[in-house]
C-alpha positions in Angstrom: 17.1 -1.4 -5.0 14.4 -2.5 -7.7 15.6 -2.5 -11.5 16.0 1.7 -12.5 15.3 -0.2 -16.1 13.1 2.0 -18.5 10.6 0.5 -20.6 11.8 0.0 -24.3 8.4 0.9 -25.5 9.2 3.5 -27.6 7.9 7.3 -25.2 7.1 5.1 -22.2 8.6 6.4 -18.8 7.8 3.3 -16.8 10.4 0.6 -15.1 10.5 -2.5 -17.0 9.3 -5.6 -14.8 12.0 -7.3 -13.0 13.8 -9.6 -15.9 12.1 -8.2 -18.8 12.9 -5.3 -21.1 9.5 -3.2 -20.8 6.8 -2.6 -18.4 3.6 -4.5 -17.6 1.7 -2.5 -19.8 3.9 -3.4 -23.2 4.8 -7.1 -22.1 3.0 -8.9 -24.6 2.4 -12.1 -22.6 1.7 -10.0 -19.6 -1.4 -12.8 -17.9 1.8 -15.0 -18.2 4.3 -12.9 -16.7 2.2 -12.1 -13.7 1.1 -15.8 -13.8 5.1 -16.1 -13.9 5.4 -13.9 -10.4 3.1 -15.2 -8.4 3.9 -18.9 -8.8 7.5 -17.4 -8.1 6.5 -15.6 -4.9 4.1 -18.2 -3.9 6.3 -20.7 -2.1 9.4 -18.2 -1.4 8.2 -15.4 1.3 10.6 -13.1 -0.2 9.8 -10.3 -2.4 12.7 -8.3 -2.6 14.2 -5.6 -5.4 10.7 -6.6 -7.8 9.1 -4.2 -10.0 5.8 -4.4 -10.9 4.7 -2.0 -11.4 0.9 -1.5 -13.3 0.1 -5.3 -11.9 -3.3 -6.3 -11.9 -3.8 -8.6 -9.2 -7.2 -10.0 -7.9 -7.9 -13.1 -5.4 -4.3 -13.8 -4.3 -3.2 -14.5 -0.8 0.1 -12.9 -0.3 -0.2 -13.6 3.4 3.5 -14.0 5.6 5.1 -12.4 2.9 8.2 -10.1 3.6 8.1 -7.7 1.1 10.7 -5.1 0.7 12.2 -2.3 -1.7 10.1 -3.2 -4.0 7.9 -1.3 -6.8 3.9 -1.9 -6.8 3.3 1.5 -8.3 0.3 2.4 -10.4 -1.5 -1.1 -9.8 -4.9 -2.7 -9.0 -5.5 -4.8 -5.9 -8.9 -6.5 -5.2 -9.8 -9.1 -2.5 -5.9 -9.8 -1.8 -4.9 -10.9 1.5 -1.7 -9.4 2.9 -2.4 -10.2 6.9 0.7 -11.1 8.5 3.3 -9.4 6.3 6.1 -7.1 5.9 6.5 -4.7 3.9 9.7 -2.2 4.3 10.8 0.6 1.7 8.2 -0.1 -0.7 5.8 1.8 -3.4 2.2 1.3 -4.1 1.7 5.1 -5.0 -1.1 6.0 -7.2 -3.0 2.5 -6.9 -6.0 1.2 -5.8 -6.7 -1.2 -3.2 -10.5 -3.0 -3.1 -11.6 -5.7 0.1 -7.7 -6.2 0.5 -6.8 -7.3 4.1 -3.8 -6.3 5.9 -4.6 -7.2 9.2 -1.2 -7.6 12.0 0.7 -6.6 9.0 4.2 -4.4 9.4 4.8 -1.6 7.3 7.6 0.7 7.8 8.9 3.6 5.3 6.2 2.5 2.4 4.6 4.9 0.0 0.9 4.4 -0.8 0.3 8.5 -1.4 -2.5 9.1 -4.1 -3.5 5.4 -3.5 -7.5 4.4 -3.5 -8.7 2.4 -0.2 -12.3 0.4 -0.2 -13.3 -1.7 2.4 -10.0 -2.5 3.2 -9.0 -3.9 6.7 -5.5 -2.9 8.5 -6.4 -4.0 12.2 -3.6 -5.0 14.4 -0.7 -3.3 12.6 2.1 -1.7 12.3 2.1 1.5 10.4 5.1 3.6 10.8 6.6 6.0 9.2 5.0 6.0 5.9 2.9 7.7 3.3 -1.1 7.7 2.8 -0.8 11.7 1.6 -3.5 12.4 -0.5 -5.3 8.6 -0.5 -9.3 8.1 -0.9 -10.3 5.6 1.6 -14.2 4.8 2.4 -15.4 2.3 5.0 -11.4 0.8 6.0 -10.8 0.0 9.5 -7.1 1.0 11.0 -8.5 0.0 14.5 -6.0 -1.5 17.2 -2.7 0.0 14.9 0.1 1.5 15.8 0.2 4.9 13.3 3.1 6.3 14.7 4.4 9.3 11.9 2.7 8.2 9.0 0.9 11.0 6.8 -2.2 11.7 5.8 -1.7 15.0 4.7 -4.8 15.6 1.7 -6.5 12.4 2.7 -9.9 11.5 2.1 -11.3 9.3 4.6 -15.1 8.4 4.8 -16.6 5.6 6.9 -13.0 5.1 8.7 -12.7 3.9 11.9 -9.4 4.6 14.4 -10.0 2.9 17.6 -8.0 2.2 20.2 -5.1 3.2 17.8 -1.2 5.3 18.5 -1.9 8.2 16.5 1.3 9.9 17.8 2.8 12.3 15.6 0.4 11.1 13.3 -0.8 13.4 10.4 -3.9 14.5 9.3 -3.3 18.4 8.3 -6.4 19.0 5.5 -7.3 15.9 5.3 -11.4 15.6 4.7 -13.0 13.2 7.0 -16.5 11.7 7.3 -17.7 9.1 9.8 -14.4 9.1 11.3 -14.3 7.5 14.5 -10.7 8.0 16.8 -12.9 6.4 19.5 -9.9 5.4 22.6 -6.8 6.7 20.3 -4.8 9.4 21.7 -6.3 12.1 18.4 -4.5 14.8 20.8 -1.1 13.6 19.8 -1.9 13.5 16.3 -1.4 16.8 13.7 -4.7 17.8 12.5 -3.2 21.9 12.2 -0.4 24.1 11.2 0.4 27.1 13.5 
């Protein structure tokens, strides 16, 4: 599992990155410590037991990666590309995601719940067994997935398309949708309803 580490900043609650002694947001040097990670995980396709949490991260291509038990809480993701990964066990809960793709990606037993979607593109994965409760997502495309038990208990979904997707035991119980399209999924097997 990720570093359980607290944050030396004196009344922070945050993990401390993976090798340092404080979080992202009190790393002095902290363009050079992400600089640091992503010239780290750039030529290895592992990213296992990292937390970094609070990362900024804009115009990276994380593409083939394997990513798992790892920490991506509280952080900012625009225009990365994560097409073709893995990502087991992880947490991106309370971040926000902008024109990331995550097309024929694998994601099993991940956490995203209070995350923020925009025009982001899962098409042609895997999304099992993991947690979108409570997400805002506008104009993102899940088409051709596999959804099998994930959650989207609370979500927000406007301008999201579902096509030809397994939505079995998939849930949506008080989730708010707009311009949702389920267009060839099997909806009926999904949980929209408590009894």
């Amino acid at each position: 599992m990720f570093n359980f580490d607290i944050c030396k900043h004196d009344g922070c609650e945050s993990y401390s990155a993976t090798g340092y002694d404080y979080c992202l947001l009190h790393i002095k040097d902290r363009s050079d410590v992400i600089e640091n990670y992503l010239e780290t995980i750039k030529d290895d396709n592992l990213i296992r037991n990292y937390n970094m949490e609070h990362l900024s991260l804009a115009y990276a291509e994380l593409r083939n990666k394997y990513v798992i038990v790892s920490n991506f809480s509280n952080s900012s993701f625009t225009n990365v590309n994560f097409s073709e990964s893995k990502v087991l066990f992880s947490l991106f809960q309370f971040s926000s995601f902008k024109n990331c793709k995550f097309n024929h990606t694998i994601i099993k037993y991940t956490n995203f719940a209070g995350s923020s979607f925009e025009n982001c593109d899962f098409s042609g994965s895997d999304i099992v067994n993991s947690n979108f409760i409570g997400v805002q997502a506008s104009d993102c495309n899940f088409n051709d997935s596999n959804l099998y038990y994930t959650n989207f208990t609370n979500a927000c979904l406007d301008n999201v398309t579902f096509i030809d997707c397994n939505l079995k035991k998939t849930d949506f119980y008080r989730s708010k949708r707009n311009v949702v399209n389920f267009k060839y999924s099997n909806y009926e097997e999904a949980e929209f309803e408590r009894f």
